[in-house]
MARTORTI-368947 format. One record per atom (N, C-alpha, C): residue number from 0; residue in one letter; atom name; x negated, y negated, z negated. Coordinates in Angstrom, 3 decimals. Layout:
N
node seq=NUM, type=a, atom=CA, u=X, v=Y, w=Z
...
This chain:
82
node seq=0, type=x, atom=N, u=10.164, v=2.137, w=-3.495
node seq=0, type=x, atom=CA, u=9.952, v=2.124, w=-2.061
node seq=0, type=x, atom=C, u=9.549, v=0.705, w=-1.663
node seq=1, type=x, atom=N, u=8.852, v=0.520, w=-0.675
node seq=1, type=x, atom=CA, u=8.061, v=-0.341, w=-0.343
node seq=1, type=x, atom=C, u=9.220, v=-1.497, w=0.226
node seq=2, type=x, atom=N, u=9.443, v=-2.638, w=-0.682
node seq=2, type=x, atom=CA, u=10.403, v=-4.152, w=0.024
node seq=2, type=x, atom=C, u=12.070, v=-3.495, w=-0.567
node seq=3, type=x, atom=N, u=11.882, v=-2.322, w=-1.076
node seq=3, type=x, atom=CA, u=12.965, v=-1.973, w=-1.560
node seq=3, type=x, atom=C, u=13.399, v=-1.753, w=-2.771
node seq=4, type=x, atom=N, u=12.312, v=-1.555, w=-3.656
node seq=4, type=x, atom=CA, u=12.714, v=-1.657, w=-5.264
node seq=4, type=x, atom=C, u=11.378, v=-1.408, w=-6.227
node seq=5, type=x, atom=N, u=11.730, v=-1.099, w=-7.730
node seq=5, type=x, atom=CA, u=10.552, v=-0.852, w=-8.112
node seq=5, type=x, atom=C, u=9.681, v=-2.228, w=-8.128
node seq=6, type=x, atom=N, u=8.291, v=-1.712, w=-8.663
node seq=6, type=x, atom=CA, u=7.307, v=-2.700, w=-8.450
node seq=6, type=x, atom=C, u=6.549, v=-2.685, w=-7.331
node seq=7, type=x, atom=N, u=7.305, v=-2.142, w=-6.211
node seq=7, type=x, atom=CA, u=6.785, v=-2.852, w=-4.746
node seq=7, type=x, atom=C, u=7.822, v=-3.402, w=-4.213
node seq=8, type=x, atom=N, u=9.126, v=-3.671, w=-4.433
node seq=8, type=x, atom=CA, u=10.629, v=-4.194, w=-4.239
node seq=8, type=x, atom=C, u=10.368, v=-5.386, w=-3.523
node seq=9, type=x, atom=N, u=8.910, v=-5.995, w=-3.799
node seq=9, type=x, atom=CA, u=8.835, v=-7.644, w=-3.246
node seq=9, type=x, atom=C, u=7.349, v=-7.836, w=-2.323
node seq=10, type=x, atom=N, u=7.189, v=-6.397, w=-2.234
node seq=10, type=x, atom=CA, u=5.766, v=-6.035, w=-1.500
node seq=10, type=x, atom=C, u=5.813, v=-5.370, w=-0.193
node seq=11, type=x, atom=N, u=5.363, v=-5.604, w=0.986
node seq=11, type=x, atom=CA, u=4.685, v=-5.398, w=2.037
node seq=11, type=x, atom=C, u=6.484, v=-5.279, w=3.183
node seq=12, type=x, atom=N, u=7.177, v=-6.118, w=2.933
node seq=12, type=x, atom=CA, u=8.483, v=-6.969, w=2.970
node seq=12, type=x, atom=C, u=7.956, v=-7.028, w=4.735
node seq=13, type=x, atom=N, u=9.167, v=-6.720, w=5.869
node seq=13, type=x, atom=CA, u=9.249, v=-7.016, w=6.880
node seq=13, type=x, atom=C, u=7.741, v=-6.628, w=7.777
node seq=14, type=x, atom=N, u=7.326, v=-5.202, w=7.317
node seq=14, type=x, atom=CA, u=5.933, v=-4.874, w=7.654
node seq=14, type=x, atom=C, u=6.785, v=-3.540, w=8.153
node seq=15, type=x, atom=N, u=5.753, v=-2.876, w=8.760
node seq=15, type=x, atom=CA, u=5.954, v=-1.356, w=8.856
node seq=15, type=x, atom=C, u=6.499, v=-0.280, w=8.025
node seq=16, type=x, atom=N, u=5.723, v=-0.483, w=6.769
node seq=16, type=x, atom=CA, u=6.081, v=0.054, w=5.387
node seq=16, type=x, atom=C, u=6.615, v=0.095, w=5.053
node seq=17, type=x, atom=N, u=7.621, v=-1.103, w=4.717
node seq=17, type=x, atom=CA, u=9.273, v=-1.607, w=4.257
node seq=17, type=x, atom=C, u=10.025, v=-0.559, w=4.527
node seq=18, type=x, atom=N, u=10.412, v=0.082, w=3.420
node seq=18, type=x, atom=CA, u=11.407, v=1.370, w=3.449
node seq=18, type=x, atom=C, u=11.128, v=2.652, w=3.845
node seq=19, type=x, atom=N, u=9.617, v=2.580, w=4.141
node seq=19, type=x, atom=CA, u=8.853, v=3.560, w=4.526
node seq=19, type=x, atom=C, u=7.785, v=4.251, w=3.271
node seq=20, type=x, atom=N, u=7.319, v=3.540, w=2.967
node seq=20, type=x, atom=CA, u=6.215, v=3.599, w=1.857
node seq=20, type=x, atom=C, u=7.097, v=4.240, w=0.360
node seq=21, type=x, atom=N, u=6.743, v=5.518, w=0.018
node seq=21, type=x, atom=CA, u=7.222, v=5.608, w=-1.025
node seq=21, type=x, atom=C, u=6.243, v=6.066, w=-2.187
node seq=22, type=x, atom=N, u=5.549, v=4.945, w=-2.864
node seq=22, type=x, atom=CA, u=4.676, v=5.201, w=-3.845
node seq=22, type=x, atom=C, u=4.689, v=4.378, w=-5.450
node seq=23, type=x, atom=N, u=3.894, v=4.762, w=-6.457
node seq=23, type=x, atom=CA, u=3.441, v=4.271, w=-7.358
node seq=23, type=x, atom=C, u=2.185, v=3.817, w=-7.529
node seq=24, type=x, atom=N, u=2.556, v=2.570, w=-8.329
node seq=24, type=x, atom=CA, u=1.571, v=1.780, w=-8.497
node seq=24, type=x, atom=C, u=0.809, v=1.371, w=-9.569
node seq=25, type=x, atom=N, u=-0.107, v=1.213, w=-10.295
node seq=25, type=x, atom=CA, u=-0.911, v=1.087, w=-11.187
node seq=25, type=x, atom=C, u=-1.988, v=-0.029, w=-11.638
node seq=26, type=x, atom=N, u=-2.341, v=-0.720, w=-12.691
node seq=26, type=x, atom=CA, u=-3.378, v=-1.371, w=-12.455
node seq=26, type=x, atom=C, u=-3.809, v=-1.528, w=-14.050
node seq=27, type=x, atom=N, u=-4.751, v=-1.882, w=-14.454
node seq=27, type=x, atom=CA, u=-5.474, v=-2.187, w=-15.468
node seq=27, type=x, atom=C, u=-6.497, v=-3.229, w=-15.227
node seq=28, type=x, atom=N, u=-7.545, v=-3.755, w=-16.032
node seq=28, type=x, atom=CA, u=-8.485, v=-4.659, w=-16.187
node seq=28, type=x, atom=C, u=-9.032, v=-4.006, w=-14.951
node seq=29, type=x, atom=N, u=-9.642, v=-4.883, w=-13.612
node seq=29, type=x, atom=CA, u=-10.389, v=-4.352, w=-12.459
node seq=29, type=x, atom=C, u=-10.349, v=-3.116, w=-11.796
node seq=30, type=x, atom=N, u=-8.746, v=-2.662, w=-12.438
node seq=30, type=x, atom=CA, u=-8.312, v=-1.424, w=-11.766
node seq=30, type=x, atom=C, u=-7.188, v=-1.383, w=-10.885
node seq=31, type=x, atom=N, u=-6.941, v=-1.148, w=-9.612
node seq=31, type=x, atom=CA, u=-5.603, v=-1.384, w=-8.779
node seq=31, type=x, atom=C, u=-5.330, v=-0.253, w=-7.953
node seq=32, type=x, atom=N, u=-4.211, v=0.299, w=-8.454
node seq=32, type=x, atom=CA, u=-3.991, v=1.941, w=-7.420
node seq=32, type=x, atom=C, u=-2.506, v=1.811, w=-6.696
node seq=33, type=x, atom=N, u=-2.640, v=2.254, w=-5.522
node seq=33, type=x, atom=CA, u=-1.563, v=2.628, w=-5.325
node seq=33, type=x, atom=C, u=-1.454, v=4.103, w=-4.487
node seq=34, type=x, atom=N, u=-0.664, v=4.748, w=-4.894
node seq=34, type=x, atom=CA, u=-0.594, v=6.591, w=-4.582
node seq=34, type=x, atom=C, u=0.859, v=6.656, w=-3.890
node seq=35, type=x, atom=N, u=0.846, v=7.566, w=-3.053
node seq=35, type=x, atom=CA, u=2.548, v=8.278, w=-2.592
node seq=35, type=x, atom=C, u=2.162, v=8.401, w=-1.152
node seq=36, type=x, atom=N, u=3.372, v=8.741, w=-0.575
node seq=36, type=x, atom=CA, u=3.812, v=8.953, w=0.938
node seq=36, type=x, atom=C, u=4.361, v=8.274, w=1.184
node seq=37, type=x, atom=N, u=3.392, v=7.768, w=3.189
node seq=37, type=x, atom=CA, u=4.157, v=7.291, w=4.442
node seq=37, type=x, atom=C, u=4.427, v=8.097, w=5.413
node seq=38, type=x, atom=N, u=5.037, v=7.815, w=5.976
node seq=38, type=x, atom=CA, u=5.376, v=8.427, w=7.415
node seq=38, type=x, atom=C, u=4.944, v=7.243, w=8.529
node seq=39, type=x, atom=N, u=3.786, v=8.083, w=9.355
node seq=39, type=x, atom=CA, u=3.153, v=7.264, w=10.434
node seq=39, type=x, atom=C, u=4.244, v=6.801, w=11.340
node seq=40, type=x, atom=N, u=3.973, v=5.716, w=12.974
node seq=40, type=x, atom=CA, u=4.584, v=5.315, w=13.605
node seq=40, type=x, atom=C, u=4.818, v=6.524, w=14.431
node seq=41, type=x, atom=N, u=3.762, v=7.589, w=14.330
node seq=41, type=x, atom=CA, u=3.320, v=8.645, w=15.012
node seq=41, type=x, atom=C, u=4.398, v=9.777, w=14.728
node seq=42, type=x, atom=N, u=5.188, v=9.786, w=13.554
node seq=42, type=x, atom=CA, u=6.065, v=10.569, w=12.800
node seq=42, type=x, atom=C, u=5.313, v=11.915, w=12.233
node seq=43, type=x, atom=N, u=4.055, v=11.387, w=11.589
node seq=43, type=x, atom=CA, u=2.744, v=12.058, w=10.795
node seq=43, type=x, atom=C, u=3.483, v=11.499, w=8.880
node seq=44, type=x, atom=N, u=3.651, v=12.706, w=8.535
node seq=44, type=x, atom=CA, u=3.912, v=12.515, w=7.122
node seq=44, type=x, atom=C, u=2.371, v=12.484, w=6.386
node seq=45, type=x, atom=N, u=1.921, v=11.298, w=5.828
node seq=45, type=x, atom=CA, u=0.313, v=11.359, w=4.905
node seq=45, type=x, atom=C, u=0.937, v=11.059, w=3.384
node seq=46, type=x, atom=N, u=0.052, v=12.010, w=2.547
node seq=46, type=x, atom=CA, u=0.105, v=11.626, w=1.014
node seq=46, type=x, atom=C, u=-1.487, v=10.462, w=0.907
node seq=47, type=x, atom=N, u=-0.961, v=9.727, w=0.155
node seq=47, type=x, atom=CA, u=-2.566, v=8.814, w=0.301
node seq=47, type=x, atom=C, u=-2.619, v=8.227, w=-1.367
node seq=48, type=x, atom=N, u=-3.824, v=7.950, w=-1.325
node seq=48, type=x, atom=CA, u=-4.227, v=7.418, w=-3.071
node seq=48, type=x, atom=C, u=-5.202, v=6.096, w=-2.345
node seq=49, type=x, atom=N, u=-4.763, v=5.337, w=-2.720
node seq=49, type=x, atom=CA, u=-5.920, v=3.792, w=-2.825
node seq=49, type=x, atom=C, u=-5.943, v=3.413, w=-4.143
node seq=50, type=x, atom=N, u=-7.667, v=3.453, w=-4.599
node seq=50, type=x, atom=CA, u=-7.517, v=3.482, w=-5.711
node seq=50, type=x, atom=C, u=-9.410, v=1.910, w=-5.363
node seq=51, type=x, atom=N, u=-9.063, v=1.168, w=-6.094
node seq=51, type=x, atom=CA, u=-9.912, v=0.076, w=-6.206
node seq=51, type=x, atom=C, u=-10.755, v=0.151, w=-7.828
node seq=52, type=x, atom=N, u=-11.799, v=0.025, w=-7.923
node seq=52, type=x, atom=CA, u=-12.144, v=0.311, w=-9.334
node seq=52, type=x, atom=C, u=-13.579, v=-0.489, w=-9.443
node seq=53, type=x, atom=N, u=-13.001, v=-1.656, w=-11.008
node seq=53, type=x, atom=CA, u=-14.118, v=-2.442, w=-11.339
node seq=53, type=x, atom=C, u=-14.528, v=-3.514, w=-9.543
node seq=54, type=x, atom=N, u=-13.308, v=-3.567, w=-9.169
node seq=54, type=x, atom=CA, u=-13.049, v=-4.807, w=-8.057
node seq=54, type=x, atom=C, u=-12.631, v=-5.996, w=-8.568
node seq=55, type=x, atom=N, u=-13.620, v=-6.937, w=-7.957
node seq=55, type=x, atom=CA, u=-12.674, v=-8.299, w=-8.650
node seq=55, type=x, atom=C, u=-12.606, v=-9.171, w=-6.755
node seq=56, type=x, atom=N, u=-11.743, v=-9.588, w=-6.934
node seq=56, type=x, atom=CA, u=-11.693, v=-10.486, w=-5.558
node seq=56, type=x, atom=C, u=-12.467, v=-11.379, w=-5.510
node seq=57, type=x, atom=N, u=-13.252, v=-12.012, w=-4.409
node seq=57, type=x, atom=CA, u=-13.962, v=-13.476, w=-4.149
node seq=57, type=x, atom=C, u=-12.900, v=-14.031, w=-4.405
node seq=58, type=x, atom=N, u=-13.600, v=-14.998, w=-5.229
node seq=58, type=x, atom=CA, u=-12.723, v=-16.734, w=-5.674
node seq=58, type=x, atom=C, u=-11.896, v=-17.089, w=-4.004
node seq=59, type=x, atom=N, u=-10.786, v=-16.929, w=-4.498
node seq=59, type=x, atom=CA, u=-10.122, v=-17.742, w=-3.334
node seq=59, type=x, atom=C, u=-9.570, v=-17.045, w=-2.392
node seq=60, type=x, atom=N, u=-9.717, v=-15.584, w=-2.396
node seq=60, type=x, atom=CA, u=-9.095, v=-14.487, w=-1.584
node seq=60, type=x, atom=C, u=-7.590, v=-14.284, w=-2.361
node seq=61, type=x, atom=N, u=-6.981, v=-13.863, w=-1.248
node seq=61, type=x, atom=CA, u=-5.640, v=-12.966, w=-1.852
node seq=61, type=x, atom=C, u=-5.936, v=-12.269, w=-3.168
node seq=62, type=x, atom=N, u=-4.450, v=-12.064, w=-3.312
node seq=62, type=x, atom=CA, u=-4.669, v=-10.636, w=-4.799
node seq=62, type=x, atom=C, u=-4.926, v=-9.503, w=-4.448
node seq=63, type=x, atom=N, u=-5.989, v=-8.773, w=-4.995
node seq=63, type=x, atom=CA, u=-6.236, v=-7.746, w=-5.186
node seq=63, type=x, atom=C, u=-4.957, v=-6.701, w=-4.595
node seq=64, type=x, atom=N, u=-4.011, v=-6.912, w=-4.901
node seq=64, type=x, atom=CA, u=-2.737, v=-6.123, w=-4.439
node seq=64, type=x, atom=C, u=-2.839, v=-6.187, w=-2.777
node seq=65, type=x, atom=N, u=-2.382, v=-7.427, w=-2.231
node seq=65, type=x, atom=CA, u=-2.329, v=-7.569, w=-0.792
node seq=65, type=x, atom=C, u=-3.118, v=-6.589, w=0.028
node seq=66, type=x, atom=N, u=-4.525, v=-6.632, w=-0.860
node seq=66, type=x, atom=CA, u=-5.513, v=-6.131, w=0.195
node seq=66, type=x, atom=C, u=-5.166, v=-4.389, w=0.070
node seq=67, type=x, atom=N, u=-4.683, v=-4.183, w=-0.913
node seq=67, type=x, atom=CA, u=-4.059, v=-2.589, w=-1.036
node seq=67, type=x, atom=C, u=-2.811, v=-2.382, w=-0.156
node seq=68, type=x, atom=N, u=-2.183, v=-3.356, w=-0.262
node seq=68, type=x, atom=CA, u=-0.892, v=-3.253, w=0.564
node seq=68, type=x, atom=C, u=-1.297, v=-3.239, w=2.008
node seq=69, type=x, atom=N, u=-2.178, v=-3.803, w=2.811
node seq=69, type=x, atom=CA, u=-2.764, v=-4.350, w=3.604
node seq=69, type=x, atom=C, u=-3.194, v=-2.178, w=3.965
node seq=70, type=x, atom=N, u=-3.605, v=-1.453, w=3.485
node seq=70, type=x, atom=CA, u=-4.174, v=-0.775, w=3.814
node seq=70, type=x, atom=C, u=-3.054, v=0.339, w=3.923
node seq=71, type=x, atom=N, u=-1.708, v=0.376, w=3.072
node seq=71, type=x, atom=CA, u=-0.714, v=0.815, w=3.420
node seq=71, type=x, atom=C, u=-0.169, v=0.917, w=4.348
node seq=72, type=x, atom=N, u=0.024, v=-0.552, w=4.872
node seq=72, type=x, atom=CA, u=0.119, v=-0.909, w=6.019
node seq=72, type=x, atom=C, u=-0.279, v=-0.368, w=7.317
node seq=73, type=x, atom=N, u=-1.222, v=-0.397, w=7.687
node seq=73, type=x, atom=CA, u=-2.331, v=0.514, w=8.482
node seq=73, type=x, atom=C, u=-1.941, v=1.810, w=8.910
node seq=74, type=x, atom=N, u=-1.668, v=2.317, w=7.770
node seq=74, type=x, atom=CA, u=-0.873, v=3.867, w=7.363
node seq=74, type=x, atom=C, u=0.003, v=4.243, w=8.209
node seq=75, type=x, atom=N, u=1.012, v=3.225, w=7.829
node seq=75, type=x, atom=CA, u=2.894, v=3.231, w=8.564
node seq=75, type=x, atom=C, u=2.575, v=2.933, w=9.782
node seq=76, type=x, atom=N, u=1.435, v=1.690, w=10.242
node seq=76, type=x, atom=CA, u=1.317, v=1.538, w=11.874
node seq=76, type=x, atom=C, u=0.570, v=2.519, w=12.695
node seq=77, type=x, atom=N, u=0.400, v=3.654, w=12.096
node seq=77, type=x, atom=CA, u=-0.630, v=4.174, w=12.676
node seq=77, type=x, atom=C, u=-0.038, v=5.306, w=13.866
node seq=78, type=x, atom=N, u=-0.694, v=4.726, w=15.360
node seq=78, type=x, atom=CA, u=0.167, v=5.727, w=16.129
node seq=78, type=x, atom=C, u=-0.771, v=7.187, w=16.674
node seq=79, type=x, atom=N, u=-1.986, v=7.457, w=16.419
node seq=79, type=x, atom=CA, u=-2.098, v=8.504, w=16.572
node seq=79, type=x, atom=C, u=-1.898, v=9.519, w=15.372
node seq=80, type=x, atom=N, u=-2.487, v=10.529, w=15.457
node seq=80, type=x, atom=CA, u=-2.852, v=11.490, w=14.590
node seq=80, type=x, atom=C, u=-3.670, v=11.422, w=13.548
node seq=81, type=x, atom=N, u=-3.899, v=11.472, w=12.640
node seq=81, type=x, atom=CA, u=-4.663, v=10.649, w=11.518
node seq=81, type=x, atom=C, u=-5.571, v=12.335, w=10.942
């Protein structure tokens, strides 16, 4: 769960998601996934897959992760109907 254990235990921490987000995560050479269920602000249950493939970040951007978490994010804040 998202800021709560696992290998997102230290990810998307004091966000929307935090204790909300319950997914798995994945990655390989230029591969970064993350899959499972949020529950919107909206109280909309979504199953979602972010899946990044043969991505490399611009020199000097965040990790590759953030910007996945970043879209999780989005998810949990989301107050309409999706």
């Amino acid at each position: 769960m998202a800021g709560v254990d696992g290998t997102l235990a230290h990810r998307m921490n004091d966000t929307a998601a935090a204790g909300n987000v319950q997914a798995k995560t994945g990655s390989m050479s230029f591969v970064n996934v993350l899959a499972g269920y949020v529950t919107t602000k909206s109280g909309q249950k979504l199953a979602f897959a972010i899946v990044l493939n043969n991505y490399r970040a611009p020199a000097g951007a965040s990790p590759v992760s953030a910007e996945v978490d970043a879209l999780a994010v989005m998810l949990a804040e989301a107050s309409d109907r999706l």
